[in-house]
Structure formats: C-alpha cells, structure tokens
C-alpha positions in Angstrom: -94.7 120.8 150.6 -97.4 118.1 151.0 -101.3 117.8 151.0 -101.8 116.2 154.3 -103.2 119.0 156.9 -105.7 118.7 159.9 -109.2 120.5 159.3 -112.0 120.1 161.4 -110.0 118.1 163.7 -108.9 115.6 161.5 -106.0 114.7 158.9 -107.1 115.1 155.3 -105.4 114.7 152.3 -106.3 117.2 150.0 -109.9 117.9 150.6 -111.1 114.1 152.2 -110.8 113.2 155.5 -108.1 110.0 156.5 -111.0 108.6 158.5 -113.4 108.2 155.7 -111.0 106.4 153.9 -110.3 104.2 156.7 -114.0 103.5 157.3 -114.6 102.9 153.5 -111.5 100.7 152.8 -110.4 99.5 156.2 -106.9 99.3 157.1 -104.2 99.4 156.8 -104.5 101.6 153.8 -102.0 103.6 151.6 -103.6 107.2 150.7 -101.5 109.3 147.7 -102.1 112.6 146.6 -102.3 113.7 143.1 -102.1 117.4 143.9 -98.5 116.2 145.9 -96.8 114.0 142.9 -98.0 117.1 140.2 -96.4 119.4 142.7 -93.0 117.6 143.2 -92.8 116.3 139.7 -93.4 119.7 138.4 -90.9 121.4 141.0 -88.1 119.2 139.7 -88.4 119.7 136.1 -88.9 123.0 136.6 -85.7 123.8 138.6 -83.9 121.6 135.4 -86.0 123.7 132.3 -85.2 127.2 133.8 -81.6 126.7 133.6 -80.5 127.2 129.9 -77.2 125.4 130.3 -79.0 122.1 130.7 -80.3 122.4 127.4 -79.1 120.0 124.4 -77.7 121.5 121.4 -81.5 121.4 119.6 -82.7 123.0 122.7 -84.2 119.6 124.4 -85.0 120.4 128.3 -83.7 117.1 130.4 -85.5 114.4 130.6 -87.0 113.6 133.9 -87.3 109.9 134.4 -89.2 109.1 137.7 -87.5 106.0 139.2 -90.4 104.1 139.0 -89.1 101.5 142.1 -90.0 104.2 144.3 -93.8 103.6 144.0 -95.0 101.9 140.8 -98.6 102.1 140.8 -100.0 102.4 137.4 -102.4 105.1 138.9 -98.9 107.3 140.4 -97.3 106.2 137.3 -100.1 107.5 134.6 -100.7 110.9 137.1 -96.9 111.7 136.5 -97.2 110.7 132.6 -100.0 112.9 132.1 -97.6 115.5 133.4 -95.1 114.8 130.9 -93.0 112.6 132.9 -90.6 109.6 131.7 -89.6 106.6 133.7 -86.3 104.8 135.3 -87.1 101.5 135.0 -85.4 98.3 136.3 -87.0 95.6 134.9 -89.7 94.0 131.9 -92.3 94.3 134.5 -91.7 98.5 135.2 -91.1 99.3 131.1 -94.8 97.2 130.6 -96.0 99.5 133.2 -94.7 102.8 132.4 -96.2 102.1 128.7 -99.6 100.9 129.8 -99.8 104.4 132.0 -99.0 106.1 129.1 -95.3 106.8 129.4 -93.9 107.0 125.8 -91.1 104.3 124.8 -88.6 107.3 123.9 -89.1 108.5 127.4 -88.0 105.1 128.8 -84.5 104.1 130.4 -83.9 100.9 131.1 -81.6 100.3 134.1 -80.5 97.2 136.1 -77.3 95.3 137.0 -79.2 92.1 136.0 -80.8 92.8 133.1 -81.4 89.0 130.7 -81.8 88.5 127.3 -85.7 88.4 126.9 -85.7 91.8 128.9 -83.4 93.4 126.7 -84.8 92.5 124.0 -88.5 93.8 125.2 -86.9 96.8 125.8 -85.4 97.4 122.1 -88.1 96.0 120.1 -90.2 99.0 122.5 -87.9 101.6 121.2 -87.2 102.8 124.9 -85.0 105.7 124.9 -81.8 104.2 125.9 -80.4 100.8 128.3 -77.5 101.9 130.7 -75.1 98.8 130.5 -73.2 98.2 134.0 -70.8 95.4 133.1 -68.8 94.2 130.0 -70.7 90.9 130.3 -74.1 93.0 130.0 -72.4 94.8 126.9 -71.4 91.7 125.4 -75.0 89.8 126.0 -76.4 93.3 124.3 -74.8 93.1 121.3 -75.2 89.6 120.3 -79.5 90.4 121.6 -79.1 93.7 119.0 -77.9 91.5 116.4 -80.1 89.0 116.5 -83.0 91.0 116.0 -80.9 93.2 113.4 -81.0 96.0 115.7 -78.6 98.9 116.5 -78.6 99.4 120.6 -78.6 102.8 122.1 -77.0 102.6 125.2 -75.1 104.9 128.2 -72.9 103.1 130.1 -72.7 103.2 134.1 -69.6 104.5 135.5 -68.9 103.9 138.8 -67.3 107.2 140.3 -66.3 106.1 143.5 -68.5 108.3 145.6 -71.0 106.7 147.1 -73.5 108.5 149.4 -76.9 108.0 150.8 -79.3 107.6 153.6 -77.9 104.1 154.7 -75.1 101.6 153.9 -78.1 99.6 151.3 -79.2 102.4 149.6 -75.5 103.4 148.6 -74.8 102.9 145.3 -71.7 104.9 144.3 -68.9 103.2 146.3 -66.4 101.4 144.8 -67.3 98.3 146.2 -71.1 98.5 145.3 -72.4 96.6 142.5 -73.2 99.0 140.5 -71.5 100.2 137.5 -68.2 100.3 135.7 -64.9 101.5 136.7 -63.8 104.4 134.6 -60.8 102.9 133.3 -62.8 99.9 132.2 -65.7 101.9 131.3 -64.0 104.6 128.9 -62.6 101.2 126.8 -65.6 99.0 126.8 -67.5 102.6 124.9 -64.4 103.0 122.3 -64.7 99.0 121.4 -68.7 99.6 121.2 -68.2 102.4 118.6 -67.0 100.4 116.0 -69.9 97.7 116.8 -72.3 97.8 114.2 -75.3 96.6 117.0 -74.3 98.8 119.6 -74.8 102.5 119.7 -73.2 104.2 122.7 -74.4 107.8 123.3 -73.1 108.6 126.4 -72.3 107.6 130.4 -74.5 107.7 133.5 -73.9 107.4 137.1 -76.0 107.0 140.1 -74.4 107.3 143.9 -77.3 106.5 146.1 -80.7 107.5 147.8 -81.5 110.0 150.4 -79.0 112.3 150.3 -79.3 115.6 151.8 -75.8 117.1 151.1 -74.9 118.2 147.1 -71.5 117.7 148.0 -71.1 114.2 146.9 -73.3 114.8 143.8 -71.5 117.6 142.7 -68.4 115.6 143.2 -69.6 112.9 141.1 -71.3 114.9 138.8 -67.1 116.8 138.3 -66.1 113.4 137.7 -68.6 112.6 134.5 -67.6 115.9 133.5 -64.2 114.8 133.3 -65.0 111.5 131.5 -66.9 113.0 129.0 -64.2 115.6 128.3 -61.8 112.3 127.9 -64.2 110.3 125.5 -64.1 113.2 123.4 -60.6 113.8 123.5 -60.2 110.3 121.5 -62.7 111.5 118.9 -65.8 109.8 120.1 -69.2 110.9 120.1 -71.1 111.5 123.3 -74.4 112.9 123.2 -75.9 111.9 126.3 -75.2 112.3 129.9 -77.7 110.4 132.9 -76.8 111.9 136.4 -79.4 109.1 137.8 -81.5 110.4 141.0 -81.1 110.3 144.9 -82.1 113.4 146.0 -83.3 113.4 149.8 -86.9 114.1 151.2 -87.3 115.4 154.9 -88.4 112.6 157.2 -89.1 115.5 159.7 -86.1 114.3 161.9 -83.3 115.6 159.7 -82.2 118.8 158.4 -83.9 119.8 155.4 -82.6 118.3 151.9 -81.6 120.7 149.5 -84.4 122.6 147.1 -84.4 121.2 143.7 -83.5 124.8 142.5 -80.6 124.7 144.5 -79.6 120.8 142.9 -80.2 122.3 139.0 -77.9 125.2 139.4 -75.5 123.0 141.0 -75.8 120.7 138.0 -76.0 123.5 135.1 -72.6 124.9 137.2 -71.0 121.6 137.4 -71.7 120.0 133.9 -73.4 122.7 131.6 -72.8 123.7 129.0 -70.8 120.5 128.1 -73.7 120.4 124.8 -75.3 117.1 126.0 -79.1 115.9 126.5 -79.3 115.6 130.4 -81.5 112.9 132.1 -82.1 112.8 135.8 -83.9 110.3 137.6 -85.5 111.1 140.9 -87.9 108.6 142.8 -88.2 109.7 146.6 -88.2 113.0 145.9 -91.5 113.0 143.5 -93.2 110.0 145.8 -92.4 109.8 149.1 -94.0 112.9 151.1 -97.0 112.3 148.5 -98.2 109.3 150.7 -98.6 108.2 154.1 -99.9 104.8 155.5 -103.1 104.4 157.7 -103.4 102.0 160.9 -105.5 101.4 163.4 -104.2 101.1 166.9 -105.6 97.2 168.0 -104.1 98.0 171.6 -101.7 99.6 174.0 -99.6 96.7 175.8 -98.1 97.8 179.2 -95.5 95.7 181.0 -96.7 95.6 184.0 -92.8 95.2 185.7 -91.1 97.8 183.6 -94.0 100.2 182.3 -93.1 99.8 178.9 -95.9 101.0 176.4 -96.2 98.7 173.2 -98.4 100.5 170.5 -99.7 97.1 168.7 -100.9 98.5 165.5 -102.6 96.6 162.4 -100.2 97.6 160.1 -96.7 95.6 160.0 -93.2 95.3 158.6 -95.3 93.2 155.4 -96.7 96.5 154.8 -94.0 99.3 155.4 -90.5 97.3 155.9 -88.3 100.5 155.5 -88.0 100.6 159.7 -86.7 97.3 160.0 -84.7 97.0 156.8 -82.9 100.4 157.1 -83.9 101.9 160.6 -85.8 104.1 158.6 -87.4 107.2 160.6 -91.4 108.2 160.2 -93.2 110.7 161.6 -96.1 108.9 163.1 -99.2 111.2 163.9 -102.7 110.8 164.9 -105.4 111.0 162.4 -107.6 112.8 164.9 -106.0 115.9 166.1 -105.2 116.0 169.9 -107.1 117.6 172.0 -104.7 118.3 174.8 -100.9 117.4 175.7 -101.2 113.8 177.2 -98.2 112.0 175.4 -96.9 108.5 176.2 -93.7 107.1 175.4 -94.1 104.0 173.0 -92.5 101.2 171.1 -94.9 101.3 168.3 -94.8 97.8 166.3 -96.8 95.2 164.6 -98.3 92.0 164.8 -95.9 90.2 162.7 -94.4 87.4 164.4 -90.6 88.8 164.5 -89.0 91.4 167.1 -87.7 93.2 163.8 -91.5 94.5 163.2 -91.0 97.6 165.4 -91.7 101.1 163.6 -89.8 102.8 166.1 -89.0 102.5 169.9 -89.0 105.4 173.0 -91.3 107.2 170.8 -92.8 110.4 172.1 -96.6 110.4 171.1 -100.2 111.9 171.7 -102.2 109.4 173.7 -103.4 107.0 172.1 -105.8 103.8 172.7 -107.4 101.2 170.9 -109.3 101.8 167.6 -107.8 105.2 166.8 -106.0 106.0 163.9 -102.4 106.8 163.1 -100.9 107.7 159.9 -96.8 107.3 158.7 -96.1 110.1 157.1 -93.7 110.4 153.7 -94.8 106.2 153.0 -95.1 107.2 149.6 -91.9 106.1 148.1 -90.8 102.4 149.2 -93.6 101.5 151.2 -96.4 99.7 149.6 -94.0 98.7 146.7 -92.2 96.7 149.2 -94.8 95.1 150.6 -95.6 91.1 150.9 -97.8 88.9 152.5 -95.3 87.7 155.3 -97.4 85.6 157.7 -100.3 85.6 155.2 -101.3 88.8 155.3 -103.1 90.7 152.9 -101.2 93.7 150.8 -102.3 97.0 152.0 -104.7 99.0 149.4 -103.8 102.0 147.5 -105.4 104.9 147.5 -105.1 108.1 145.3 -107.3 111.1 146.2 -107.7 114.2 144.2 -109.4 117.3 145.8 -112.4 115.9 147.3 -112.4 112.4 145.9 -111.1 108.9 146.0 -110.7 106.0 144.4 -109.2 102.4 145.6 -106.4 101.8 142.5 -105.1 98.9 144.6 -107.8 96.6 146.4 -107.0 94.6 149.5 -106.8 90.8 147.9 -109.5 88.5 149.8 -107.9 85.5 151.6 -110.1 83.7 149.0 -108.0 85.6 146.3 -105.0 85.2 148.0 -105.4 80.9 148.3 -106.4 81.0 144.9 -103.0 82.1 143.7 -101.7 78.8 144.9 -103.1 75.5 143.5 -102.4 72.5 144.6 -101.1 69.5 142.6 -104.0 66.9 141.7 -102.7 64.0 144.2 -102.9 67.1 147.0 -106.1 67.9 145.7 -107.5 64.2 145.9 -105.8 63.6 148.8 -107.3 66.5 150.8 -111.2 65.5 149.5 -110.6 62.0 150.7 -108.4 63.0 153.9 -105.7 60.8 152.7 -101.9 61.6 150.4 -102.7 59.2 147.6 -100.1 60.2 145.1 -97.8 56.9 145.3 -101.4 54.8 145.1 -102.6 56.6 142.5 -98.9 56.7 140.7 -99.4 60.4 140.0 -96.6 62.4 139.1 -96.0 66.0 139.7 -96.2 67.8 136.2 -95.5 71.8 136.4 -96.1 71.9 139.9 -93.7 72.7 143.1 -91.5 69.3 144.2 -92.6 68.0 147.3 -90.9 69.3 150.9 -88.5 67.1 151.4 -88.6 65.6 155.2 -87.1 67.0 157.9 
C-alpha cells in the first residue's frame, strides 16, 4: 500500500496535490511520503516481532536495519529512526548520516566489500553494533585497525551461500561468482582463528543474495544454509550469538506478480532458522523506500517521426535523475498527474534530454494522451532513484520532497548553476588567464598546488 491516489482529478500524495509541488519547486522533483515509509517500516518489523521464534535468548525482537543505499536522505533516514529503525550502512558517509538522523550507533551495521582503514575505524570508535567482514584480507586489516586503537572488534562474517537471486544479473549478490562474501569453507576457518584474536570478536555470520526478489524460495534456501553453518560453528565449541539474513525483498513495479507479504517472509524465516537462540538482523531497503516515492516531470514535447509515426515523449526529467531504466531495464509505471478524462492513449518511447540513446524510460509504451507541459509521475522512484542521481550533462540534481498529510517541505533543494560552478574552482593561472583572456601559467611560472593536472593534449 502506498499514499499516492487521484482526488479531485489529480494525483496527491497523502493530502497535497503533485501539481502544487511541481508549481512550487519546479521539476523534476522527487515527492516521499512519510505516512508510506511509517507504514512499510512498521509492516516489516511487525511481521518479525510477532513471531516468538525470532526472539534472542533475553527476549530481543530483530533488529531492522534499513539499507540505507536505497534512499539516504537524512529526512527518510530520521522519519524511519523516529520509528525505531536501525541502519545497513556501506560506507563513513551512510554511518555519519544514520547518527546525525538520530539512528543510535548500537543500531548500526556496517557493511561493504571495500571497507579502509579510516572507515573502520570511524565505525568502532562510534560503537556501531557490529562490521560484517567479506574477505580474509578485510579480517586481517580489522584486527591490526582494533588493535591499534586497543579495541575489541565485533564482527559477523559474510558467507557466500551460493544462491544468488534477484531482479537483474547487477543486483545479484549471492552467486558464487559475485563479489560478495566468503566461501563457507573459508569462512567457518577465518571465525575459529578470530576467536582466539584478542582484537577481534566474532558473534556470528550474515549473508545477503540480492535485490528484488519476489520468490522465498531462494531466501529460504539460503537462509537453510546459515542454519546449517551455524549448527557447524557450534559443533567445534564456538560461540555464535548473532545471525544477519541481510535484505532483498521485492516491491511490485505493477508489471510483475505481486512479491511476497512480509508476514509471509517472517514465518518463513522463524520456520527456517528459529529457534536456533540467536539475535536476528534483517536489512530491507526497497521494500521500506521504493513505493514511498515517485518522481515528477514535465512533458517538454511529443516528437513524431513523420515517416514511421513513432511518438517520442521528451520529458524534463533524465537518466541523471532516475538511471534504474537504463542501468537495469528497470520497469515504472508512468501515470499522469492529472487524471484522464477519457480513453485517448498513444503509444510512446518516453525518454529524456540527455544526450545518449540509453536515456529512454521505456519504449512502445501504452499511455493516456499526453502533450506539452503536462505532468507525469514514475511511480515506486523511491528506492534507487534520486540516490543515484548526478549531474551528467550539467544538470542540476532533482529536489527531494517529503510530505506529511497536508504539508511539504523541500529536504533537498535543486542546486543553482551558480552553486553547482562554485563547487569547481579553478587554479589561479586559469583564473588569471580567463580575466586577461590569455593561459599565462608558463609566463607567470605558476605551478599547480592541490589542484587537478592539466588535460593532457589530444
């Protein structure tokens, strides 16, 4: 369930109209609902507290970490907090966010393939609630980081199961050829050796198998697997307190079969790996984010081949702003803000003005009418969308939005070009050179000093 509905005519979300926002903040904008990330957030953990088999020992309900990559604006980020949500983070960057949003430190995981020294250490000196190590290299750079700030290092460590599953081949993560994670084998040796480390801490395993799925078969597959692994840890005597059975649950994008109901993905996990007397963590991202937002264009104009007939839908908003389409063929439902009034439909390739064939929403697209200067809104653009934006082709980001009932407020503005130049300064024989029209660096015998090199010719 979502908070974007037509009244009056026109696609609101929650009690303010899509249009208003457009005419107060211009486009392309990013609109969130608060009532929609409660909602989901409090769905999820629900479906995990009801089931007493997820429970720790001292009666702990899992800890829900929203992957913050899914959409990491502070104002999403503090609305989940404030519902007593943790964070998935992936790098310094995400942990300083989740804290300044009001996510506790011991609600904190801290995950990553690529994790450096300054970043672990942030993260321990924080008192985050655990790092999940995915190599023996990470291990080895974490315990010499622990030690050198005389600290013992809670840590889970990423087994790869060998299932991976998702929504596309790049947001697979469980395979054995992905570059996530530790083999078994490996990983069951590297947390024996780290036992008797007196830096390191390990507490349990995690695994994560990929984004978008809509099928519990390959997480309850998984999920058998960490069963099995924590049996075996234990079997040789060692401690494991934790388990992390990441996120990756699926969202409808209205042209797929509904995902499964978080209810039905909790008793699947309580069935699979209850009762095993361990403090759960699950990390979901889409699930929480994605139908909580939609993105807002403007139609600039319809473009019709005058040899073929084909319709181009040339919109303001680009591939800079949502890039899931041309990165992963992603699918959204594209509707008008201003309800139809009859059932003239078009067939469309709907892109944007970016200068690259690749910046096409969708192609043969069935829609209402449209013409220039109307709105359209992509719907579930919550999760991936304005987080993945740039400024390709100079550009400015896109706004974010978040409404609540029958207000708004811009918790992202649209940088100014003036902003945007400002963020690049030239070097001082650029600078004198442009005043005067001339380069007068060799003349002047200036030196670059903490600035970029110069292009080298072609």
């Amino acid at each position: 369930m979502n908070h974007f509905d037509y009244l009056d005519g026109e696609l609101h979300c929650e009690g303010v109209s899509l249009t208003d926002i457009a005419r107060d903040v211009g486009t392309p904008v990013y609109v969130y609902s608060s009532a929609t990330l409660e909602r989901h957030y409090n769905v999820f953990a629900g479906a995990l507290n009801a089931s007493p088999a997820l429970r720790s020992p001292k009666g702990e309900a899992p800890l829900v970490a929203y992957a913050m990559k899914a959409n990491s604006n502070l104002a999403v980020l503090r609305t989940l907090a404030l519902q007593g949500c943790g964070a998935d983070t992936v790098s310094e960057g995400e942990i300083r966010k989740a804290m300044t949003a009001g996510v506790p430190a011991e609600k904190i995981v801290f995950s990553g393939v690529g994790k450096t020294d300054a970043e672990m250490a942030f993260a321990l000196k924080a008192g985050i609630y655990q790092l999940n190590v995915e190599s023996r290299p990470e291990l080895d750079r974490l315990a010499r980081v622990a030690a050198s700030l005389n600290m013992i290092a809670p840590f889970v460590i990423r087994i790869n199961p060998g299932v991976g599953s998702g929504g596309h081949a790049k947001i697979t993560t469980g395979g054995a050829r992905d570059k996530f994670g530790i083999s078994a084998e490996e990983a069951l040796k590297l947390y024996a050796d780290a036992a008797a480390h007196r830096n390191l801490a390990p507490v349990g395993i995690a695994c994560h198998i990929g984004s978008q799925i809509t099928d519990l078969t390959p997480l309850q597959a998984a999920f058998s697997r960490m069963k099995g692994w924590v049996e075996a840890l234990r079997a040789e005597g060692l401690s494991v307190e934790r388990l992390d059975l990441g996120g990756g649950l699926g969202v409808p994008y209205f042209n797929q079969p509904a995902p499964p109901h978080p209810v039905d993905f909790a008793e699947m996990a309580a069935l699979t790996v209850g009762h095993l007397g361990l403090r759960y963590t699950f990390e979901p991202g889409r699930v929480i984010a994605a139908n909580a937002g939609v993105l807002v264009s403007r139609v600039v104009h319809v473009h019709e081949r005058i040899d073929s007939g084909q319709k181009f839908l040339v919109l303001d908003a680009a591939m800079n702003d949502l890039i899931r389409p041309a990165l992963y063929d992603a699918y959204h439902d594209i509707r008008p803000v201003a309800a139809p009034t009859n059932d003239d439909s078009d067939i469309y390739d709907v892109v944007g003005p970016v200068c690259e064939t690749g910046d096409t929403f969708t192609r043969n697209r069935e829609l209402p009418r449209l013409r220039a200067g109307e709105l359209v809104a992509f719907m579930s653009a919550g999760a991936y969308g304005a987080v993945m934006g740039s400024e390709y082709n100079s550009r400015p980001l896109a706004p974010e939005v978040l409404v609540r009932d029958g207000g708004f407020a811009v918790v992202r503005p649209r940088p100014s070009y003036d902003e945007m130049m400002a963020r690049e300064p030239l070097p001082q024989w650029l600078e004198m050179g442009l005043e005067m029209g001339l380069d007068l660096g060799p003349e002047l015998g200036l030196e670059p000093q903490g600035t970029r090199p110069r292009a080298a010719s072609a």
